[in-house]
N, C-alpha and C positions, 0 to 999 in steps of 0.2 A: 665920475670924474672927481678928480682929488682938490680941493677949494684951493681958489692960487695958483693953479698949473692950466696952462691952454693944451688938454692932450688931443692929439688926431685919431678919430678911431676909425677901421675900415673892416666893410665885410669882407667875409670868408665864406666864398662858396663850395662845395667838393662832392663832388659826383661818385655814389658809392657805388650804382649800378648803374650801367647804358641800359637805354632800350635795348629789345628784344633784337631791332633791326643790327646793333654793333655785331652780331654774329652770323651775321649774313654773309654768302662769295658774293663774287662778281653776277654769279645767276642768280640769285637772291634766295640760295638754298643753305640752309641752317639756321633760319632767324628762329628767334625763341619768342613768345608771350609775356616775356618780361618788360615792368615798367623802369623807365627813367625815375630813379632813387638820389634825388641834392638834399643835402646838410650843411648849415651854414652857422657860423661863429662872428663876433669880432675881435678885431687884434687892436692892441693900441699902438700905437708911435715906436715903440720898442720891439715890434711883434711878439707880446705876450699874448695870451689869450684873456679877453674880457670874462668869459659864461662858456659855455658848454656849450656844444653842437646843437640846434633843432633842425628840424623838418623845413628845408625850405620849399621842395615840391615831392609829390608824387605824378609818375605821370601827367605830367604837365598844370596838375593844380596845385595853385600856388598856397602854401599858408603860411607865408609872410606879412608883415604890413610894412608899408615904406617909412622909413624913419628919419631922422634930420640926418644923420650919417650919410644918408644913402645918395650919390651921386651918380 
């Protein structure tokens, strides 16, 4: 944050790959082994980007930590 300025910043979460089950019909035939792949950024007030994408989960664990941002 820039000294002097009140900026708003929000995450950015983005799913680069569905579970295995997104590939599934209605019989539950073509799922795959794949895990749920999220990447997450923050934006500022402007929707610039703050930093660069990391790892917010792989199948379903999380390696995030909760930050004052975070609502």
């Amino acid at each position: 944050m820039r000294k002097g300025e009140n900026l708003r910043i929000q995450r950015m979460v983005w799913e680069i790959q569905p579970d295995g089950r997104y590939w599934e019909d209605d019989d539950g035939f073509g799922g795959e082994s794949d895990l749920e792949i999220l990447l997450y950024t923050y934006l500022d007030d402007k929707g610039n980007f703050t930093g660069s994408f990391r790892t917010y989960s792989i199948g379903g664990e999380e390696f995030v930590r909760k930050g004052i941002s975070d609502n």
